[in-house]
Every structure is written in structure tokens, then in C-alpha cells.
N, C-alpha and C positions, 0 to 999 in steps of 0.2 A: 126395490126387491120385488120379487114375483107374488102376485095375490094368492089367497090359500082359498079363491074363490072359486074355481077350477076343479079342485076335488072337495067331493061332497065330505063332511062330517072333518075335514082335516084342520079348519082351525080348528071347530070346539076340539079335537083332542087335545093339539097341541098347546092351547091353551090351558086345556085341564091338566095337563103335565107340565105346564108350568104357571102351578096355582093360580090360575086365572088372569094372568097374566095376557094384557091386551094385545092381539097380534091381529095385526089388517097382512103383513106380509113378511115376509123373510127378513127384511133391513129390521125389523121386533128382534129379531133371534143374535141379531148380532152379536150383543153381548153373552151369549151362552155357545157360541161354536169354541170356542177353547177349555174348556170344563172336560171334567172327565164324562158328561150324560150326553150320549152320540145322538138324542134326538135331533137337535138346531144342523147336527151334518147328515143326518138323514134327510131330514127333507127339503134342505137346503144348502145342497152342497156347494153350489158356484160361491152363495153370498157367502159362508165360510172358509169360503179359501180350499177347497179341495182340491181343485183345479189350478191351482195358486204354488208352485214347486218352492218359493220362497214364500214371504207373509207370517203370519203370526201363529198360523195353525202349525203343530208340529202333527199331531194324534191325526193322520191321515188313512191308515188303512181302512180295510172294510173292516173290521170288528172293532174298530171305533168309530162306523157310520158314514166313513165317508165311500161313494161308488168304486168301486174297482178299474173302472174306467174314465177315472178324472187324470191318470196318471197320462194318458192317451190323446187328450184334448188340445184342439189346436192350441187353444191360452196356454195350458204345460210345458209344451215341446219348443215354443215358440220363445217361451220365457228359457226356459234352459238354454236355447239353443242362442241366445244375449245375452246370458252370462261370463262375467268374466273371471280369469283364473285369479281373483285376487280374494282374499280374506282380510279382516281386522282385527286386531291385537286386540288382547284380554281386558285392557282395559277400554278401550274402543264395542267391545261385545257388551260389555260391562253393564254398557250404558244402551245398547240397541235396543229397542222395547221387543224387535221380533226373536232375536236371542233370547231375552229376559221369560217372554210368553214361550218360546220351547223349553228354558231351565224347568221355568213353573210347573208343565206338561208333562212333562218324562218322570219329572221325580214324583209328581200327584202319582201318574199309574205305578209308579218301584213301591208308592205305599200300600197301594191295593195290592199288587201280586207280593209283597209281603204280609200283606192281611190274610190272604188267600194262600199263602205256602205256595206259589207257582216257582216254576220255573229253582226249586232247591232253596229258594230266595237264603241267601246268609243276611246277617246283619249289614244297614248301610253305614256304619263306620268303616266295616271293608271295603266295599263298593265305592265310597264317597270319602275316604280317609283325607281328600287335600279340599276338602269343604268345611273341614271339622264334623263328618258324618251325617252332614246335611247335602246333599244330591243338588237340589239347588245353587246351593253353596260351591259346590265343585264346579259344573256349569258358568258359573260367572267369575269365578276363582283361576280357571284353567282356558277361559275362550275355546280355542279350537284343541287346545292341549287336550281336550276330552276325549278326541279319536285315538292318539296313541294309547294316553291312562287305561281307555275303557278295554281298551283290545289286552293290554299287559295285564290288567287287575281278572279280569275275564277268564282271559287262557289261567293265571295262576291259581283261582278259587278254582275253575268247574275245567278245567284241564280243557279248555274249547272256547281259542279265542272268538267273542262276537262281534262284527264288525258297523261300530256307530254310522261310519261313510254309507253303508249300503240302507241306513236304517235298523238295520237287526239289533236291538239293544240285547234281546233275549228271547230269539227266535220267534217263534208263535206267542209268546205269552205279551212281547211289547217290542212293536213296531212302529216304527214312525218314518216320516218323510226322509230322505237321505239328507246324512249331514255335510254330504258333501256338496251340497247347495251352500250350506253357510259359509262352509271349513273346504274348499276347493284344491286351495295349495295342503295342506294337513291331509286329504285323500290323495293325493297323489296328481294335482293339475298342475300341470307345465306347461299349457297351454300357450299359446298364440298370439 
């Protein structure tokens, strides 16, 4: 990982924002790029996957830290563009640890923006009813079955389906990488 020796005062921050926590370089932060605290994808965005269209990072926008222009990057477009139109079954996702780190992700931020009332939040037994109202639980319950759920349950509570494929769980308030990386044939790939 990149040294933090480069820019003056940037480890002690970042150490001091994460309790003293020893950091010589970015590969330190690893274990903190999937958390809800976007510092570890501020200031190191490559080594958390930002630039990574599959991986474990799902919380890729910029208001979860990660640049605006990682979407952009040779590594992104390159990985996309080797992607294949296949997907894996629910129970196959089940067990993927990068599934498993996007269930964890999405539903961590559905509990902040219901801490926060964003976005009308209703209760997640609505939102998450084939989880038994655990969002997690849906996620690993439903595999790719998430894009249709999410779009049906969506349009029915806030009359304005949102679409997981594109990332938009719920507009501005929670974004994330498209899940049509994961879930390709479930967005619409017929690909090649």
C-alpha cells in the first residue's frame, strides 16, 4: 500500500481517527474500507476497492468516500468490460464472502438512514420481509432475487420503484456500486 509519508500530518490523523491505531501505509486501513466510516476510502481509495466494480466494497460513492472518479479508471472499465453475463444462485451467493460484505454494507447504511428518518424510511420488516426483517437476511436469503424484491417492495411502499441494478437503493440517501456486477442476468444481461 501507498506510504502516508507523502502528505505531511496524514498519518497522525489517521491514526488518530482510528485510536492510535498503527498505520505505516494504506494495506493498515484494509480492515476498515467496508465499515460505514469513509475515512480508510478517502484516503485510500485503490487499496479499498474503489476502483474495484466487483470485490467486497459495495459503499462506493462519493458520500461514502470513495472519489467520483474511480468509476472511470482503467482497473474499472477494464474489469467490467471481462465480465461475464453469468450470476450465482442464492445459495452459491450465500456463501460468497463479496456478496456476504455487500449484504453486511447496505443493510449497516438502511440502519443509519432509519436512525436518521432519510429517505421516509418505513420499518425493515417491510423492506426486508423474506429475511424475516433483517436486510441482511434478505440479501443472502434472496441472492440476486434482491433486484426484482427491491424494485416491487419499493415502487409499493414509496410509489417510485428504485433500482438495485443501477445502485440506487434509495436515491441520494444510499448508493452503492451497481448490482448488476454481481446479479448481471437478474439486471438484464443476455450477453455474449
Amino acid at each position: 500500500g501507498e506510504p502516508f509519508d507523502s502528505v505531511l500530518g496524514l498519518r497522525r490523523f489517521v491514526m488518530l481517527a482510528y485510536a492510535d491505531l498503527e498505520v505505516d501505509s494504506c494495506s493498515d486501513l484494509l480492515p476498515h474500507c467496508t465499515t460505514l466510516e469513509p475515512l480508510a476510502r478517502v484516503v485510500c481509495p485503490s487499496v479499498c476497492g474503489c476502483d474495484d466494480p466487483a470485490g467486497s466494497l459495495a459503499l462506493s460513492d462519493p458520500s461514502d468516500g470513495c472519489p467520483a472518479s474511480c468509476g472511470g479508471t482503467p482497473r474499472y472499465t477494464a474489469a467490467l468490460a471481462s465480465m461475464a453475463c453469468v450470476e450465482k444462485q442464492p445459495a452459491e451467493l450465500r456463501l460468497d464472502d463479496d456478496w456476504r460484505a455487500w449484504a453486511v454494507q447496505i443493510a449497516a447504511k438502511m440502519g443509519v438512514m432509519k436512525k436518521r428518518r432519510q429517505a421516509k424510511f418505513v420499518t425493515e420488516p417491510e423492506l426486508c420481509s423474506p429475511g424475516g426483517g433483517n436486510c441482511t437476511e434478505m440479501f443472502l436469503a434472496l441472492g440476486c432475487g434482491v433486484v426484482a424484491h427491491w424494485l416491487n417492495v419499493t415502487t409499493v411502499v414509496y410509489k417510485r420503484g428504485y433500482d438495485a441494478c443501477t445502485g440506487n437503493f434509495f436515491g441520494y440517501a444510499l448508493r452503492t456500486k451497481p448490482l448488476s456486477i454481481l446479479c448481471p442476468s437478474s439486471c438484464g444481461c443476455t450477453g455474449a
